[in-house]
N, C-alpha and C positions, 0 to 999 in steps of 0.2 A: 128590494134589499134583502126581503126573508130568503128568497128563493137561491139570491148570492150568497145570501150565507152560506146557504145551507148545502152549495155545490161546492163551497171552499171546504166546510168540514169535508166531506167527502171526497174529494181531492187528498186531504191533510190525512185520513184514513189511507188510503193509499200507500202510503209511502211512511205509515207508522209502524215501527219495529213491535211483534209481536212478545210479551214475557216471558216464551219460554227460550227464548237466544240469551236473556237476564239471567235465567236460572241454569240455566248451562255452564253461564262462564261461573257463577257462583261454586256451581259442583267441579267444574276443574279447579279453579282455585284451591278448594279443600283439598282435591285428589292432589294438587300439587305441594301444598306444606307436608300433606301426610307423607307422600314420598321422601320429600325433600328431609325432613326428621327421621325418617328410618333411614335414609341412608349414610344420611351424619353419624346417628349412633353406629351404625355397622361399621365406620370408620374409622369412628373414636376407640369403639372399643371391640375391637378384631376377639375373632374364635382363638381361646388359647389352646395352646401347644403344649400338652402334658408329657412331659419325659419321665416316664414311669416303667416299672417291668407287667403295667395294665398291658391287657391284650384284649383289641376291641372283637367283638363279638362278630360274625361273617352275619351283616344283615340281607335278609328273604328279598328277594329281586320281586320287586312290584308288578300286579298284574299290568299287560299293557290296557291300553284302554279297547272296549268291546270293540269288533269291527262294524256291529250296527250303530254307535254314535257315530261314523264315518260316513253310511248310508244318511243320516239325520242330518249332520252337516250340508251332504251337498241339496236334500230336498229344502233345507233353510236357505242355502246359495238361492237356488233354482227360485222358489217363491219369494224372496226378497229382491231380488231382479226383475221376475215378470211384475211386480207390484210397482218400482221403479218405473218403470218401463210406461203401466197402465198411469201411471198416477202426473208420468211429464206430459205425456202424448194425449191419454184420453179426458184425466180430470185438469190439467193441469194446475195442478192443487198446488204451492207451496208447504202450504202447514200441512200435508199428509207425506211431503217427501220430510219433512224435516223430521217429524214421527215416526218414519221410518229410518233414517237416518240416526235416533235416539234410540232405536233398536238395535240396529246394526252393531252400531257402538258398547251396548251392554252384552250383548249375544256373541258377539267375532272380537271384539277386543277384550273383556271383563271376564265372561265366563269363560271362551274357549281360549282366553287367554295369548290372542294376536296368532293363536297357532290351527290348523292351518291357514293361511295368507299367500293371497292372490298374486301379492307384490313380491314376494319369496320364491315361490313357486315356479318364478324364471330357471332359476338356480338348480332347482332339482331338475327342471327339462334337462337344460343343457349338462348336466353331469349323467344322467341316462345317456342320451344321445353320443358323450366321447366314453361313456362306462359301460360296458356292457354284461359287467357282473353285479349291477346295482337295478333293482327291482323298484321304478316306482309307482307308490301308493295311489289305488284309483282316486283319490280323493283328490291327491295335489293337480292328478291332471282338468278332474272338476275343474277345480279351483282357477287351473291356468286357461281352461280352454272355455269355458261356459264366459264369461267378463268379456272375451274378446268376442266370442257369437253375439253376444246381444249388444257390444258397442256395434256390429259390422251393422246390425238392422236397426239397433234404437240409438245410438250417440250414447255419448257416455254417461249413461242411469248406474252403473254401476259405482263411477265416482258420485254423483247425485248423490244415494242413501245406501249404498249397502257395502263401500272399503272403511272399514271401523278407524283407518289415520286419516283418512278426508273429514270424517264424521268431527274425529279429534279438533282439527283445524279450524275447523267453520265452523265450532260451538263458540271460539274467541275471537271472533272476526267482528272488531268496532270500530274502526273508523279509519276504512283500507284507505291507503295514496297508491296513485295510477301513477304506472311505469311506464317507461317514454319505449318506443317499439323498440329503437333500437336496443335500450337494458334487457327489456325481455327478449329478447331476440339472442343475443347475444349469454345469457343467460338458460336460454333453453338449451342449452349445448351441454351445461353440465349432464342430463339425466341421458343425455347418448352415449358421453363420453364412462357415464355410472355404470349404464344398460352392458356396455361394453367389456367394463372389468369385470363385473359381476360373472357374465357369463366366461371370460378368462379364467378366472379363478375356478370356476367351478368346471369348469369343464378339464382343467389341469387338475382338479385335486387339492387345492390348495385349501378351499375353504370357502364358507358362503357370507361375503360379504354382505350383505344386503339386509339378514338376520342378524351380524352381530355387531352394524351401526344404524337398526332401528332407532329412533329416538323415543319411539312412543310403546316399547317393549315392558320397561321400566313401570311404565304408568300402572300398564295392562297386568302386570304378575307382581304388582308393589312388592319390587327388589330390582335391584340393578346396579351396576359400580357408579358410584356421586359422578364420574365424569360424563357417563352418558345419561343420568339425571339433569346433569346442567345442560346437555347437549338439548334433549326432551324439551326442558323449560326454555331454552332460547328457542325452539323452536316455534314452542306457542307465543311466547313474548311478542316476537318476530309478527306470527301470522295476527297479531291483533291490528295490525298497520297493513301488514303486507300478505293480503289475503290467500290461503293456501301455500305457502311457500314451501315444504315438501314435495304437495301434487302439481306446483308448475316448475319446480326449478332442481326439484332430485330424484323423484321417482321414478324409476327406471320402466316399470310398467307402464307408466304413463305415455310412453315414445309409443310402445305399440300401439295404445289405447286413444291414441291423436291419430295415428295412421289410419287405424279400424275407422274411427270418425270419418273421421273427412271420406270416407268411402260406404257410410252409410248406409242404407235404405233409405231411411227417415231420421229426420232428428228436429228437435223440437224448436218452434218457433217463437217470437217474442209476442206476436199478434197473432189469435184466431183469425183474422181477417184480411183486409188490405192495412198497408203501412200507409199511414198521412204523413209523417215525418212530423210530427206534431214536439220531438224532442223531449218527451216524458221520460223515456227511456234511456236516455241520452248518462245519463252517470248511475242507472240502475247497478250493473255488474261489477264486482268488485274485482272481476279476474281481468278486462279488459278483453272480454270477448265478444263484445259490440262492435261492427265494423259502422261507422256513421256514413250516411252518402256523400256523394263525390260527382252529382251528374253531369257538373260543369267539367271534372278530368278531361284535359286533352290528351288520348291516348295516343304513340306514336303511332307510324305507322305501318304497317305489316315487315315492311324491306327491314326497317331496324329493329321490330320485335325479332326477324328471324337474325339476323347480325347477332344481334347479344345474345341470343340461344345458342348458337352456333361457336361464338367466343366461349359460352361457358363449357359446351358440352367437349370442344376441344382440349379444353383445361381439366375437363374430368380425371380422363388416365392421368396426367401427371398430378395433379394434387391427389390424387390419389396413391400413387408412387412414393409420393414423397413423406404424405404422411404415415403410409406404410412402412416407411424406411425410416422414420421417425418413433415409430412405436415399434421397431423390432430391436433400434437400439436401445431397449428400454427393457430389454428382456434383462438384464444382469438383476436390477432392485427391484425389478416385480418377483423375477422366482424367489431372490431371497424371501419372499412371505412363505412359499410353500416350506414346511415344517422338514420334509428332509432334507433341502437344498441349506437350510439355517443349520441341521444340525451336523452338516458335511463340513459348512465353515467352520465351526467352533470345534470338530474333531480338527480338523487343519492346524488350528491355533494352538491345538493341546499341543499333536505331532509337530509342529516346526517350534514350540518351546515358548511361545511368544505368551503364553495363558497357562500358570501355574496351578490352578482351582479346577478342578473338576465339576460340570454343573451337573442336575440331575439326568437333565437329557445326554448328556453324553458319557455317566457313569453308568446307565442303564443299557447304552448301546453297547458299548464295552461287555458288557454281563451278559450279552445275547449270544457273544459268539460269530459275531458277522466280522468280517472282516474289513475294514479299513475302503480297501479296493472297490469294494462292491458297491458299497456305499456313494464312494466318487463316481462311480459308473452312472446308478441310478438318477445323482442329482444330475449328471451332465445330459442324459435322457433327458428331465425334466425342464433345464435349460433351455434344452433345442425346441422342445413342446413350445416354452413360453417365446423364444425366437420365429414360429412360426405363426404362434398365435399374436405376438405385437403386430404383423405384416397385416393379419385379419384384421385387429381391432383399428390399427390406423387405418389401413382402406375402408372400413364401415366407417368410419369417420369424417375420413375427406369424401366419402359419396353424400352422406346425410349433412355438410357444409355445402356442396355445389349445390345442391337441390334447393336450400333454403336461397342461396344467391337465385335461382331461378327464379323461386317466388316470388321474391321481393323485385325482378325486371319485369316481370310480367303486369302492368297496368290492366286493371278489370274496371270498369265504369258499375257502380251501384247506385239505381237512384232510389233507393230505399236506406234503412237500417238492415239493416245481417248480422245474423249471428258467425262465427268465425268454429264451423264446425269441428275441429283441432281439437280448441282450446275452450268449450266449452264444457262445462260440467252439468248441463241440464239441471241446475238447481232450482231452479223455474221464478229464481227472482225479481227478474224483468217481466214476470205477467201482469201481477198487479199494478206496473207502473202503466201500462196498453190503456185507453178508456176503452179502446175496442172489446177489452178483457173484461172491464167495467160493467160494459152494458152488456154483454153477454151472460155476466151472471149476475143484471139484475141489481146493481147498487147504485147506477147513474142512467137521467134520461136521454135520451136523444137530443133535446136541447143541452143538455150540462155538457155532453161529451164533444157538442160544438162550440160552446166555450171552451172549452180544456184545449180544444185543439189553437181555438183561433189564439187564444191568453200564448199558448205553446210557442206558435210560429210568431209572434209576434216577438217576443223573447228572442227570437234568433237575428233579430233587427241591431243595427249600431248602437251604441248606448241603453238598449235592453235590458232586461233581468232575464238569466236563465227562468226555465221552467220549474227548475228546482225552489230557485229561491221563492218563486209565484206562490208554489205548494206551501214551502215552508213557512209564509208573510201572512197568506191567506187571502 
């Protein structure tokens, strides 16, 4: 009986949440009223408007920042990544990713103040690449290009401890519910269809979407308009149920960074060892990146694996066509976002009479000197940009739609546990649930971890108790 004890506690160790995920959510909290109060007052009571014959004084244009804190940034990237990296793969430590992770977060979101970001950093690629009188900063391409080399060889350690909004997310993460595939499934669409505009917009000129419906901006430079405060806080609200919901269901980054994965080198596993199937691990992950086995799957057979390939890949060009020609009709109310295609409209409204007020923007075009004409010329430019870039963004569209249908025809027999390298965050959560993990470092004997297994599989029996509940009863 002592010795049953004494493998329950231990067991019950296991799967006990550490203090400082307590003191985390305590410190957003705080960070959350405090915003949440400054931005009330900034609301209530707005910067006044002196109408005087005061003339304010020409203030000194601030030094930019050194270009060695730029060099300091990416050597902080570079070491908080290979640290990542060493600490899924080599120590597989939890508590040292999560400390790293609480760094991350104070260093890339607090001090440098969410600026520069990896997840942004899309945005100025692709406005280089259609701009070629825009210069960008070695740093952002760091930022863009270092995340994706080390997802291609380690899986994604970068979301693990060192993107300071995953950091955000996973400090409030209490008591996630599992999404049925097809919601996530169907929901992994948004951060393609995000990835998509983002780079539209920027690549036209319009403007970098991505930066200015951050949710966690706000937090980071405590200021931001009360709407994207409330935006912020539903976010975290949200992610205390529904674990990461920015990094699985909006971040645009994240499409690459599931790409990069699934093509890996290496990425990190749930056992040091062989898998028993022992079921420990079985509701460890709150992202729902645990594939369970399947070894009984009757997988078809090759005639009709190649049939539905063949239906899909046929259907490619035309769903593809179609959603092309889907998003080029879409060109009218996406340019209107670009700033002179809006301010063409409202010259139109003045000139056909229809809008009697003058607003600023179009009492200061008048003031320039440009001409009416030129103006319509330009936006109609700008038009056809966005008419040939809706053709792009729905074709990247319907290709990243066929592809996922492929997935999901393709039956794989797993008689193991797997990780779902994608959609994995290397957070190294599921280690400690392994006894394999157990006895590796020393907490359980070789007897106990043959309990754990047998109590495990036993559990997966008719009328059973999960292995969960085993842990949690004792």
């Amino acid at each position: 009986m002592g010795k049953r004890s004494s493998g329950n506690n231990r067991r019950e160790s296991i799967h006990r949440r550490g203090p400082a995920a307590a003191g985390m959510l305590i410190l957003f909290s705080l960070l959350l009223a405090a915003v949440l109060g400054y931005a009330q007052i900034q609301e209530r009571f707005p910067k006044p408007d002196f109408q005087t014959d005061y003339t304010r004084p020409d203030l000194s244009t601030p030094l930019p920042r050194a270009q060695v804190w730029e060099y300091v940034d990416i050597a902080v990237l570079i070491a908080a990544l290979v640290l990542a990296s060493y600490f899924a793969h080599r120590l597989r430590s939890r508590r040292k990713i999560f400390w790293l992770m609480v760094f991350s977060l104070v260093y890339f979101g607090f001090i440098r103040q969410g600026c520069v970001c990896a997840v942004g950093a899309v945005q100025n690629v692709a406005y280089a690449l259609f701009n070629t009188g825009y210069a960008i900063p070695l740093s952002v391409i760091a930022f863009f290009v270092l995340p994706l080399v080390f997802t291609l060889f380690y899986g994604r350690t970068f979301c693990a401890a060192v993107c300071p909004l995953g950091a955000a997310q996973d400090a409030v993460i209490l008591k996630p519910v599992r999404l049925s595939s097809t919601t996530a499934g169907l929901l992994g669409m948004l951060p393609v269809i995000y990835l998509g505009l983002a780079v539209l917009f920027a690549a036209t000129g319009t403007g970098f979407i991505i930066c200015r419906y951050d949710p966690f901006i706000g937090f980071f430079r405590f200021g931001a308009s009360f709407a994207m405060v409330l935006f912020g806080a539903a976010v975290l609200l949200l992610g205390t149920v529904v674990a990461r919901p920015y990094c699985r269901f909006l971040c645009p980054l994240g499409v690459l960074l599931d790409w990069m994965s699934r093509l890996s080198k290496k990425h990190v596993k749930i056992t040091p060892d062989t898998c028993s199937n022992c079921r420990l691990c079985e509701e460890s992950c709150p992202f729902g990146a645990i594939h369970k086995p399947n070894p009984s799957a009757q997988s078809p057979d090759k005639q009709t694996e190649l049939r539905r390939l063949a239906v899909l890949l046929v259907l490619l060009p035309v769903i593809m066509f179609g959603a092309g020609w889907a998003g080029s009709r879409l060109y009218v109310p996406l340019a209107r976002q670009h700033p002179t295609v809006a301010l063409s409209e409202e010259i139109l409204l003045e000139n056909g009479g229809k809008r009697a007020v003058m607003t600023d923007a179009t009492r200061a075009f008048r003031a320039s000197g440009k001409t009416a004409d030129e103006l319509f010329e330009e936006a109609g430019r700008i038009q056809q940009r966005f008419r040939t870039g809706g053709w792009l963004l729905g074709g990247f569209i319907g290709i990243v739609f066929v592809f996922k249908l492929i997935g999901l025809t393709i039956l794989r027999r797993r008689p193991e546990y797997e990780i779902d390298a994608g959609a994995c965050f290397s957070c190294g959560r599921c280690f400690s649930f392994c006894p394999y993990e157990q006895l590796r470092l020393g907490t359980i004997t070789q007897k106990e971890l043959e309990e754990m297994e047998r109590e495990g599989k036993n559990g997966s029996g008719a009328g059973g108790t999960s292995p969960m509940e085993n842990n949690q009863n004792g």
